[in-house]
C-alpha positions as CSV (number, residue, x, y, z in Angstrom):
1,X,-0.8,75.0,-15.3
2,X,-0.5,74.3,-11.5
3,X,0.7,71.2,-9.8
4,X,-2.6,69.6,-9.6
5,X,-3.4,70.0,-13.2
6,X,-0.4,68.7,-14.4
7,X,-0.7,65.9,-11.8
8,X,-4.3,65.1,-13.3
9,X,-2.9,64.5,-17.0
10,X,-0.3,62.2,-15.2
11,X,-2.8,59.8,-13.7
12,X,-3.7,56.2,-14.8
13,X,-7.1,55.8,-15.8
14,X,-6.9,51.9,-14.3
15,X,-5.3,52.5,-11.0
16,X,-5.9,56.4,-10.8
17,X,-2.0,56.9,-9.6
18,X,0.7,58.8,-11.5
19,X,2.1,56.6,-14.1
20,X,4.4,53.8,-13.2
21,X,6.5,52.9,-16.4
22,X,3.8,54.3,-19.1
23,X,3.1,52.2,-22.0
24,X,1.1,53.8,-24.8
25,X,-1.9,52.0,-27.0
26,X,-1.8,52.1,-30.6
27,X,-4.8,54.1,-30.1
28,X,-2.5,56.9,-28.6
29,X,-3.5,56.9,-24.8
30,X,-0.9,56.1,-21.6
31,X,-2.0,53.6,-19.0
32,X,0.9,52.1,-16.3
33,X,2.3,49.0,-18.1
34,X,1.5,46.8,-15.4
35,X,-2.3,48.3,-15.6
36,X,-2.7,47.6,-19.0
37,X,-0.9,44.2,-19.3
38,X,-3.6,43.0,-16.7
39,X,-6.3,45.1,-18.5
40,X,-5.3,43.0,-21.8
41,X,-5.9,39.8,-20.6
42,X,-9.7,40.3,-20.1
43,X,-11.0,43.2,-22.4
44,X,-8.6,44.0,-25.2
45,X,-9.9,47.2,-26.2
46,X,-8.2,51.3,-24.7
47,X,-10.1,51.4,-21.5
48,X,-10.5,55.4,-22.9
49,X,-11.9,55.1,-26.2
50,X,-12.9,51.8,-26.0
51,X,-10.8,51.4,-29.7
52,X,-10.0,47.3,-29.6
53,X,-5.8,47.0,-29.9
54,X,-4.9,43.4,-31.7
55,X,-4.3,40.6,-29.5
56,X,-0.8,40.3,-28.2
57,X,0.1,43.9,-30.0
58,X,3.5,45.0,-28.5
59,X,3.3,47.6,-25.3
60,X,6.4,49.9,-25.4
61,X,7.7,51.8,-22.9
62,X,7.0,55.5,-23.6
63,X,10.2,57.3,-22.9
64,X,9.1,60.7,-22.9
65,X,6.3,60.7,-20.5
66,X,8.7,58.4,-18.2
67,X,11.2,61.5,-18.4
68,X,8.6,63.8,-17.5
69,X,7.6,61.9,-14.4
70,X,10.9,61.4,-13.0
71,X,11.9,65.0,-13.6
72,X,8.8,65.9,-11.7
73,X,9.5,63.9,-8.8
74,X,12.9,65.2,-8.0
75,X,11.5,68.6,-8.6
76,X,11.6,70.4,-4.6
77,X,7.8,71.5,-3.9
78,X,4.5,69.6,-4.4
79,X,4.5,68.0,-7.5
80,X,2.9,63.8,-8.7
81,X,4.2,61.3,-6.5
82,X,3.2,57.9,-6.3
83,X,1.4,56.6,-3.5
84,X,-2.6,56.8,-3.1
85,X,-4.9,59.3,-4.5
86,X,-8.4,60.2,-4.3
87,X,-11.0,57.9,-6.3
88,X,-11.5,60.4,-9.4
89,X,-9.3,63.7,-9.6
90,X,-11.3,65.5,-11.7
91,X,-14.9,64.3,-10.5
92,X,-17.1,66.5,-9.6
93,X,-20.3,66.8,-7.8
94,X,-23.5,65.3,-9.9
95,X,-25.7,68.0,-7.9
96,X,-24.0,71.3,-7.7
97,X,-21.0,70.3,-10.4
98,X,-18.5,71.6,-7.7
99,X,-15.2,69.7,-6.9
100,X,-15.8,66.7,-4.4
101,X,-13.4,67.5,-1.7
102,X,-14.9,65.9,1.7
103,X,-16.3,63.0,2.4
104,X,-19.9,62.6,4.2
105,X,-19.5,59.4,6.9
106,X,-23.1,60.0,7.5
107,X,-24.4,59.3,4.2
108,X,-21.3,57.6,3.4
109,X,-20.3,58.9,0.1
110,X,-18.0,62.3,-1.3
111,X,-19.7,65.8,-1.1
112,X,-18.7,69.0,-2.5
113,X,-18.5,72.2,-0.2
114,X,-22.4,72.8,-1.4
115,X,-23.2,70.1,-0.3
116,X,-22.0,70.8,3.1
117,X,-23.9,73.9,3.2
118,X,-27.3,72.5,2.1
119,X,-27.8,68.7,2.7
120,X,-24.8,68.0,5.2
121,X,-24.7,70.7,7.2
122,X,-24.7,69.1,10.4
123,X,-23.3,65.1,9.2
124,X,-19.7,64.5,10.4
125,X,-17.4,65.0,7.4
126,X,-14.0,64.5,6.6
127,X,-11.1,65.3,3.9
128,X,-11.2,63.0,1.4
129,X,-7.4,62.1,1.5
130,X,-8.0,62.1,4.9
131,X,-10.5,59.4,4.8
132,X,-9.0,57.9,2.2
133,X,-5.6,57.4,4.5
134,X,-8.2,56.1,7.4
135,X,-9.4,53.7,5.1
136,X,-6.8,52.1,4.1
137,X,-5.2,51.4,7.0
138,X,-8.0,49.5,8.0
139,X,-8.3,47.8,5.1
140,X,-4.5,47.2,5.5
141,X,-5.3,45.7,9.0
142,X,-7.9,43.3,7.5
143,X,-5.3,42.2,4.8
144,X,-2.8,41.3,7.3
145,X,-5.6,39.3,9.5
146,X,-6.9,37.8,6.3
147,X,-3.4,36.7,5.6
148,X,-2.9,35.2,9.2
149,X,-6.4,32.9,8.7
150,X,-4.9,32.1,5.3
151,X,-1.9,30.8,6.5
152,X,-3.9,29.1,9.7
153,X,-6.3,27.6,7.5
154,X,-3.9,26.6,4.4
155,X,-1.8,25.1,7.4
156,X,-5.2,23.3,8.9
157,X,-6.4,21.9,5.2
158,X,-2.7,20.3,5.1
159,X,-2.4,19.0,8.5
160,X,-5.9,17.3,7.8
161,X,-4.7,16.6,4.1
162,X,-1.9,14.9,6.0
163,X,-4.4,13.0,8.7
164,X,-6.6,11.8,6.1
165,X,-3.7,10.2,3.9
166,X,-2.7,8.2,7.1
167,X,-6.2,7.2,8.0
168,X,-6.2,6.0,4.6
169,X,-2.8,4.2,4.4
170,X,-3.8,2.9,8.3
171,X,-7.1,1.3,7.1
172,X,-5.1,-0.5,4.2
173,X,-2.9,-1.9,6.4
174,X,-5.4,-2.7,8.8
175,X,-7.8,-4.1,6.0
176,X,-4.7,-6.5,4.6
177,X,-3.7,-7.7,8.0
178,X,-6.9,-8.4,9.2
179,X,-8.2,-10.7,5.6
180,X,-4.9,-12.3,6.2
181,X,-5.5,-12.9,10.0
182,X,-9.4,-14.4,8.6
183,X,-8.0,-15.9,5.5
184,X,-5.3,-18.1,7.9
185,X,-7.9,-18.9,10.5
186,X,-10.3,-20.0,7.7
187,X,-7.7,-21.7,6.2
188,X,-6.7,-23.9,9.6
189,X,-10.7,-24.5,10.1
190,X,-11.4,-26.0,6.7
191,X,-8.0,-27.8,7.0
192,X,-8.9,-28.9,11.1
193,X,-12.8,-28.9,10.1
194,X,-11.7,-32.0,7.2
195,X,-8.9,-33.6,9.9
196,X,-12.0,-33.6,12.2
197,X,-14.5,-34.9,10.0
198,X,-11.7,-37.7,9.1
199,X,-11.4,-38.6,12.6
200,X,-15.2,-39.2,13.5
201,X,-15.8,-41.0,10.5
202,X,-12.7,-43.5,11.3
203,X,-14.1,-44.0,14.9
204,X,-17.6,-44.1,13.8
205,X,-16.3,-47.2,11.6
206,X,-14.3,-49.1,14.1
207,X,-17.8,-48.2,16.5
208,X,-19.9,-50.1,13.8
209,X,-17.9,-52.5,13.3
210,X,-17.4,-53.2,16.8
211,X,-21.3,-53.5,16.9
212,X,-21.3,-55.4,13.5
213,X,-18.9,-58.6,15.3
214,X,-20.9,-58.3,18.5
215,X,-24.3,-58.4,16.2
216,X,-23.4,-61.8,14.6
217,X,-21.7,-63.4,17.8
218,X,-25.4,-62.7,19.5
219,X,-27.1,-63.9,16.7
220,X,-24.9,-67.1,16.8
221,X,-26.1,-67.7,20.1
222,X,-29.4,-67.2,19.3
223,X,-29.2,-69.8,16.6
224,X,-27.2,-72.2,18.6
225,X,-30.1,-71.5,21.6
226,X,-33.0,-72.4,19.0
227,X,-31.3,-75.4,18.0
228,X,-30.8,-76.9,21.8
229,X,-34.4,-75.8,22.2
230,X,-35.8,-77.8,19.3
231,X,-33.4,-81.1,20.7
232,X,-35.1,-80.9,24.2
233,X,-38.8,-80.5,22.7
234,X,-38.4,-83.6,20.0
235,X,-36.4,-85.7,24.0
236,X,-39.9,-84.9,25.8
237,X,-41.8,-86.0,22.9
238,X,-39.8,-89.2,22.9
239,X,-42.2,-92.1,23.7
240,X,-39.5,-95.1,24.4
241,X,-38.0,-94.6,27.6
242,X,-34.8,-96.3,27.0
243,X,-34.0,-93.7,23.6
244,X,-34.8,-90.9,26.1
245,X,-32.6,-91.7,28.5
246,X,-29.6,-92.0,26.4
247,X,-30.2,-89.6,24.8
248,X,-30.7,-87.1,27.3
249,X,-27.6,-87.8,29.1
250,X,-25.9,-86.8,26.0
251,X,-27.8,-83.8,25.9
252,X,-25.6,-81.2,27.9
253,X,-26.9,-77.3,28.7
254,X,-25.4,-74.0,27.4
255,X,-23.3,-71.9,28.9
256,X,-23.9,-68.9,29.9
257,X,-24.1,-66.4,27.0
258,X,-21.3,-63.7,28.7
259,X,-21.7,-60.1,29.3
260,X,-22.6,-57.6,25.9
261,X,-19.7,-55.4,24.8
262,X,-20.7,-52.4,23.4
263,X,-19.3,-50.4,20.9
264,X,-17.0,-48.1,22.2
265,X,-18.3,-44.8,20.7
266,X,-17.9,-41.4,23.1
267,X,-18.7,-38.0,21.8
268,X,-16.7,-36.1,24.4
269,X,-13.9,-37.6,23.3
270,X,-14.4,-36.5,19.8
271,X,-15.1,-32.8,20.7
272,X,-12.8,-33.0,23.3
273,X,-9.5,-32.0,21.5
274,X,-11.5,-30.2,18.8
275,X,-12.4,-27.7,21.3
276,X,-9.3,-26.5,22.5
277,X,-7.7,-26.4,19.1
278,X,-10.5,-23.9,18.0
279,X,-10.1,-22.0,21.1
280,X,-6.6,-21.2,20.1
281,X,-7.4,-20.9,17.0
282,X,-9.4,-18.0,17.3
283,X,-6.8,-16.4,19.1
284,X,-5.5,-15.4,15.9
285,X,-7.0,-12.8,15.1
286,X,-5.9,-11.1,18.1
287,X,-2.3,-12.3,18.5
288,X,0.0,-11.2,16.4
289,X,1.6,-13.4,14.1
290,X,-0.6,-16.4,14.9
291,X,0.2,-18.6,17.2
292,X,2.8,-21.2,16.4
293,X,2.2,-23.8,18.3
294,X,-1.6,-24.1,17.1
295,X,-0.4,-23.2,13.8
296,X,2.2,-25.8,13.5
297,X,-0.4,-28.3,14.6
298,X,-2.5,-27.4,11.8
299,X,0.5,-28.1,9.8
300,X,1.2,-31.6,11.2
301,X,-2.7,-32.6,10.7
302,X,-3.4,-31.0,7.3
303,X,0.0,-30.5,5.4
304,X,-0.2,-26.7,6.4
305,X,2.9,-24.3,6.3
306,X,4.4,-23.1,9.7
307,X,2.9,-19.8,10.0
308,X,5.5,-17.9,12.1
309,X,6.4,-14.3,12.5
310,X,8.0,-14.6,8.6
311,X,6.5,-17.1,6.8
312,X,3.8,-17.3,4.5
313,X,-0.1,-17.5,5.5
314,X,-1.0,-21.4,6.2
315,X,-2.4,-22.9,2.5
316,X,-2.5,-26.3,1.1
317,X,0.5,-27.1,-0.1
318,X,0.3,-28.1,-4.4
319,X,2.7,-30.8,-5.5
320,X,4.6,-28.3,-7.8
321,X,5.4,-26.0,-5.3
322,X,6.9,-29.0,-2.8
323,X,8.3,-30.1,-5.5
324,X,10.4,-27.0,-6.0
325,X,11.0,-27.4,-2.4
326,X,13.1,-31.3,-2.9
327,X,16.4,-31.8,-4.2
328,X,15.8,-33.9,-7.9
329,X,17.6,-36.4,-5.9
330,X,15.9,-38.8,-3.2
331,X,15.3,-37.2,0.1
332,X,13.0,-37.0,3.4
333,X,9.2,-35.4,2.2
334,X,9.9,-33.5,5.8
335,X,13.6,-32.0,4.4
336,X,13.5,-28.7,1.9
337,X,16.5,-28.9,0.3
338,X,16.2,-27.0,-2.5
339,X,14.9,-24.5,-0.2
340,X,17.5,-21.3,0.7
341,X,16.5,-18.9,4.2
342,X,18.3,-16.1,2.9
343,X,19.3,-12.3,4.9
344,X,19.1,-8.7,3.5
345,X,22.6,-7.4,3.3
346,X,22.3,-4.4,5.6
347,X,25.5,-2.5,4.3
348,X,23.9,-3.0,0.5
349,X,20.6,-1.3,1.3
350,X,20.0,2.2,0.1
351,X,19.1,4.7,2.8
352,X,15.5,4.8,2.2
353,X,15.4,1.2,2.5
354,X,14.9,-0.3,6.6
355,X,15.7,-3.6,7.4
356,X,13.7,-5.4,10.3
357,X,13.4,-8.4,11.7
358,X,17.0,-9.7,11.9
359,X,17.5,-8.8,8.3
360,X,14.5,-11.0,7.1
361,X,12.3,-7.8,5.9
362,X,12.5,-4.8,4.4
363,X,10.5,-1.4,3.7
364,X,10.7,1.3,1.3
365,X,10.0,4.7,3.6
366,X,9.4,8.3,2.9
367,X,12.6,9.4,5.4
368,X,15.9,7.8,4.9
369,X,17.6,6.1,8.1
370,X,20.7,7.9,8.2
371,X,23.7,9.1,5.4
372,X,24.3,6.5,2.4
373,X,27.1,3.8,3.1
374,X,29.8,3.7,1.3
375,X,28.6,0.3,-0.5
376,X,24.9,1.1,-0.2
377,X,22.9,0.9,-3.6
378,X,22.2,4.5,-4.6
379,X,19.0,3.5,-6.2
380,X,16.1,1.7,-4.3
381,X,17.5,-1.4,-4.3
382,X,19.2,-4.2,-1.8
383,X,20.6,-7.3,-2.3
384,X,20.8,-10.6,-0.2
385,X,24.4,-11.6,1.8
386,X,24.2,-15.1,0.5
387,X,25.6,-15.8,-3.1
388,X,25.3,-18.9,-5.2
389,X,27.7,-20.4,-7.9
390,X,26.8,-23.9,-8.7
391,X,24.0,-26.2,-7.8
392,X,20.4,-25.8,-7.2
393,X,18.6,-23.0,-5.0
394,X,15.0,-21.6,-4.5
395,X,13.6,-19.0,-2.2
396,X,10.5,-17.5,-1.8
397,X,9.3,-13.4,-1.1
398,X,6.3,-12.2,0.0
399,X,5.1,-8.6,-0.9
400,X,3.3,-6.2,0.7
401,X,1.8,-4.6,-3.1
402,X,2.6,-3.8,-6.8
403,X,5.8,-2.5,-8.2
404,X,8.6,-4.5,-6.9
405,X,11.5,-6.3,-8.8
406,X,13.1,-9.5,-7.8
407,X,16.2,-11.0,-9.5
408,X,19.8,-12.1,-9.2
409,X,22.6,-10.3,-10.2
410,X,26.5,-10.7,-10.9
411,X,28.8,-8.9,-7.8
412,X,29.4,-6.3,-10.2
413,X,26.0,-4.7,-10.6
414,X,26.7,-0.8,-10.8
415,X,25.8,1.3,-6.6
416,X,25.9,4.2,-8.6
417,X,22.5,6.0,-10.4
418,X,22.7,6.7,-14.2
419,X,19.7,8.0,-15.7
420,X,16.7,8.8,-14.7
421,X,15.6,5.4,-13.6
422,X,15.3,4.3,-10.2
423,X,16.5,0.8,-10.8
424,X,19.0,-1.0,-12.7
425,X,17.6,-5.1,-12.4
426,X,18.3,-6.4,-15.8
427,X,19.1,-3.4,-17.3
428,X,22.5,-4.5,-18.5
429,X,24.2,-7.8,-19.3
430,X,25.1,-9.1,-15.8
431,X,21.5,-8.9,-13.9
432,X,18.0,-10.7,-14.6
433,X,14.7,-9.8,-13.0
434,X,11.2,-9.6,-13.1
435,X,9.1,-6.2,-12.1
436,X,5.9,-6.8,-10.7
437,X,3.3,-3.9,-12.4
438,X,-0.2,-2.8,-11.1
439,X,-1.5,-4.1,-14.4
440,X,1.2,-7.0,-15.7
441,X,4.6,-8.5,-15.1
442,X,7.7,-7.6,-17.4
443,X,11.0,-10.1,-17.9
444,X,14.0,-7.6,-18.0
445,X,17.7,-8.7,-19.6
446,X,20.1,-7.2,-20.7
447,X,18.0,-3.6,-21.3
448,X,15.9,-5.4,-23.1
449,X,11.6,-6.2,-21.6
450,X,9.4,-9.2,-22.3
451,X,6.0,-8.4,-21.3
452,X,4.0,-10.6,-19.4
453,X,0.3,-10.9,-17.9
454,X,-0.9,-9.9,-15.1
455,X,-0.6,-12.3,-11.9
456,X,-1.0,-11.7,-8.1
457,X,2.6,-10.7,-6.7
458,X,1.4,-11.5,-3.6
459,X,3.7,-14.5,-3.1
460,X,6.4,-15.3,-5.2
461,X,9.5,-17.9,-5.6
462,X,12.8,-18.2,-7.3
463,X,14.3,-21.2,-8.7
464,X,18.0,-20.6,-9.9
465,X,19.3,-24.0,-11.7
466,X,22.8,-22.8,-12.1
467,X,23.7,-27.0,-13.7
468,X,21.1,-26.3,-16.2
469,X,21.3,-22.4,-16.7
470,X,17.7,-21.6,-15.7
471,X,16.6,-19.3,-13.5
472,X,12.5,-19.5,-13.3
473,X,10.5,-17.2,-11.9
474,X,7.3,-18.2,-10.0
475,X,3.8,-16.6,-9.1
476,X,2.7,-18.6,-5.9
477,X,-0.8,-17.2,-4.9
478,X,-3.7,-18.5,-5.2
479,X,-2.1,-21.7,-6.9
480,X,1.5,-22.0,-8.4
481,X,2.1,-21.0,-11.8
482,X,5.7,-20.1,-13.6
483,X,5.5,-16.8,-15.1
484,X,9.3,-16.5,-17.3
485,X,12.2,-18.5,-17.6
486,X,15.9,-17.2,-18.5
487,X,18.5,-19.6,-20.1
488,X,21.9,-18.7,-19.4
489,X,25.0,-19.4,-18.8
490,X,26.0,-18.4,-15.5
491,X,30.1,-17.5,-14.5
492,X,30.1,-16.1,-11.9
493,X,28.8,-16.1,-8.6
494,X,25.0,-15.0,-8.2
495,X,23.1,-12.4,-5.9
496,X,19.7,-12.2,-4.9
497,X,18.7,-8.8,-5.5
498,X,15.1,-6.6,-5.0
499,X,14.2,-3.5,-6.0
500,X,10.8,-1.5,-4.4
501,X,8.8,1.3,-4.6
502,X,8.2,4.0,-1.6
503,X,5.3,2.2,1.0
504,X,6.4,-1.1,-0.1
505,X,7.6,-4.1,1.8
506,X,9.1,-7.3,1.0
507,X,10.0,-10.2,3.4
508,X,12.3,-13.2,2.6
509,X,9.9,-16.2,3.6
510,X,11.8,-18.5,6.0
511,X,10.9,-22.4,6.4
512,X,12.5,-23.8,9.1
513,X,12.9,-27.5,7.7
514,X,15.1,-25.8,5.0
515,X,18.7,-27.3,4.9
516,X,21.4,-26.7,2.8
517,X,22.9,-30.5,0.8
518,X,26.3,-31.4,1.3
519,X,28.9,-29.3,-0.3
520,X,26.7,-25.9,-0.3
521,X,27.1,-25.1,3.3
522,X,30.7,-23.0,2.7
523,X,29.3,-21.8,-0.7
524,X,26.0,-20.1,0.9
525,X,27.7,-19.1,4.4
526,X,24.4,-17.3,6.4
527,X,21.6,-19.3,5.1
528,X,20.0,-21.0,7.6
């Protein structure tokens, strides 16, 4: 038996190469293990006989055919190595039944030598490895460019993948600040729109009464007129002359009946002011951050918040809400003294977390700032500079979305991460909070959850009692509500602390009427 016969009884029937690790069928035939292992996962029957093997049947490794192989590969002389080899070994012509040993690129397709005699006699022809070896290198060629537009295009789809999650993020942001940009202008209209409405309907009163006095003083005069007409008709009809003339002389003539004065009632002076004022008031849309003078007017006229770069959008004020804003004792309506401005503590603030606007905001982003302080929270978190320890205090936060936690916490809340959560609010004895969900809000203590319904986290306020032992949390937006109250008693001093997910931000509301009572202003050092 030559080379090539021995060669032939080598060869995979799947790839048509000498065997590569041979694994034998329960049926008895030899395939490459790789071959057959991907065979098996589509068609499980011997791609030979066609005998079905049993689902998940064990391939072993046959030894003897793999000693074979390798000892005929070190042999010196021509003998099976791997690498490619011509479609079918053993075919042979379907016309003359002679080995196919060229290849017709005329006709495209394998020939025997008869055929080169007799049908392609004068077709260019080639050896079939020789072809074969042509071949593939071209179809190498367009592997390797259909690789490089793979990797363009896969690069492409995720550079546009990329685009289109900022476009998207973009038009949420732009969608928010723009219904709040509307939603405060609408807000200072209705508010400036029922001011206005107020005004013309107090001058239109003082107008009509104005008209009203100068109505009955003419008709007065007109009485007083008809009266000293009728005396001088009955003195002419007066026959004795000596009644007439004593009379008469008595008889004295009216005064003139003075000059008309008019309501005073003028429309430009009405409009006048109103004008401006919504002038600048649609310059909010475009200015960033509204514009606090115009704003603050608002305020003044309607009982509006200030609507600065940090504070809240301008709403009607409900009487719980100022309330939480006033001391129980009595003070000024234009004082907050229950009210706290309070700063982010930079070196607390885990290295994800950015702090802008002189401490007053923060945002969760995808690329951390710099290396982790030595005192920075290792979990999403960062708490507030100013600490409390005995009276009364409230604050308010506005968010940005969903899945935040506000709460207060003991100094000794743990930097470190444990576990696989990324916050530690009220997971433990020494911390309380409340985690605002997509779908609800949940009261956390001591590792243990209340659950509570859903509400808008919007706009939110704090109100630590620290006399009582409360510490109330509120939902502020669209109207103010308490969501959960703890009862404790406190012992040590307290933090405000916030915890929020990636995309997230969270600014401390300042009001700039907010003062501190007597006695707190070393307690709460930084609050303004």
């Amino acid at each position: 038996m030559d080379a090539q016969e021995v060669e032939d009884k080598l060869t995979c029937a799947i790839c048509l190469e000498v065997y590569r690790d041979p694994a034998t069928l329960p049926c008895g035939h030899n395939f490459c293990g790789a071959c057959i292992r991907d065979w098996g996962r589509s068609e499980k029957a011997c791609p030979e006989c066609r005998e079905p093997f049993p689902d998940g049947a064990p391939l072993r490794r046959n030894m003897a055919l793999s000693g074979v192989i390798e000892v005929l590969r070190a042999a010196p002389g021509p003998g099976p190595a791997p690498g490619p080899r011509p479609p079918a070994p053993a075919a042979r012509c379907p016309r003359h039944g002679r080995p196919l040993e060229l290849f017709c690129r005329t006709e495209g397709r394998c020939v025997c030598s008869a055929c080169t005699v007799r049908e392609c006699r004068l077709h260019e022809r080639a050896l079939l490895d020789a072809e074969r070896r042509e071949r593939e290198a071209q179809l190498r060629a367009m592997l390797e460019v259909t690789q490089q537009q793979t990797t363009q295009a896969e690069s492409q789809l995720q550079e546009l993948q990329q685009r289109s999650s900022q476009i998207q993020r973009s038009a949420c942001t732009l969608a928010s600040v723009v219904s709040g940009k509307f939603s405060c202008l609408l807000q200072a209209l209705e508010m400036r729109q029922a001011v206005a409405l107020k005004d013309i309907e107090v001058a239109k009163t003082q107008a009509l009464t104005q008209a009203l006095d100068e109505e009955q003083r003419l008709q007065g005069r007109l009485e007083a007129l008809a009266r000293h007409d009728r005396r001088i008709r009955d003195l002419l009809e007066q026959l004795d002359d000596r009644t007439f003339l004593q009379e008469s002389q008595l008889l004295a003539p009216l005064g003139p009946p003075g000059p008309l004065t008019p309501p005073q009632w003028d429309e430009d002076q009405q409009l006048g002011g109103l004008k401006e004022l919504l002038s600048q008031l649609s310059g909010l849309l475009l200015d960033k951050g509204g514009h606090p003078r115009v704003l603050a007017e608002a305020a003044d006229l309607g009982h509006v918040e200030a609507a600065g770069p940090l504070a809240t959008v301008p709403s009607p004020v409900c009487p719980l809400r100022r309330k939480l804003w006033q001391s129980k004792e009595t003070q000024p309506m234009s004082v907050c003294t229950d009210y706290r401005n309070l700063t982010f503590d930079p070196d607390s603030a885990n290295h994800y977390l950015h702090l802008s606007r002189q401490d007053q905001q923060v945002k969760h982003h995808r690329k951390p700032r710099g290396p982790a302080g030595p005192d920075s929270f290792q979990l999403w978190q960062v708490q507030c500079a100013q600490s409390f320890q005995a009276g009364r205090h409230y604050w308010e936060v506005r968010t940005s979305n969903h899945s935040v936690t506000l709460g207060v916490t003991y100094p000794e809340l743990m930097r470190h991460k444990l576990g696989p959560q990324t916050d530690n609010i009220g997971r433990g004895s020494s911390s309380w909070g409340l985690c605002i969900q997509e779908d609800g809000a949940q009261a956390w203590h001591n590792g243990e959850a209340q659950r509570l319904p859903g509400v808008s986290g919007k706009l939110l306020g704090v109100d630590l009692d620290l006399a009582s032992g409360c510490l109330t949390f509120y939902s502020l937006d669209p109207e103010t509500q308490p969501l959960h109250t703890f009862h404790a008693v406190f012992t040590r001093p307290l933090y405000p602390v916030f915890w929020l997910l990636e995309g997230r931000t969270l600014t401390l509301c300042h009001r700039p009427e907010a003062k501190l009572p007597p006695g707190l202003q070393e307690d709460a050092s930084g609050l303004s």
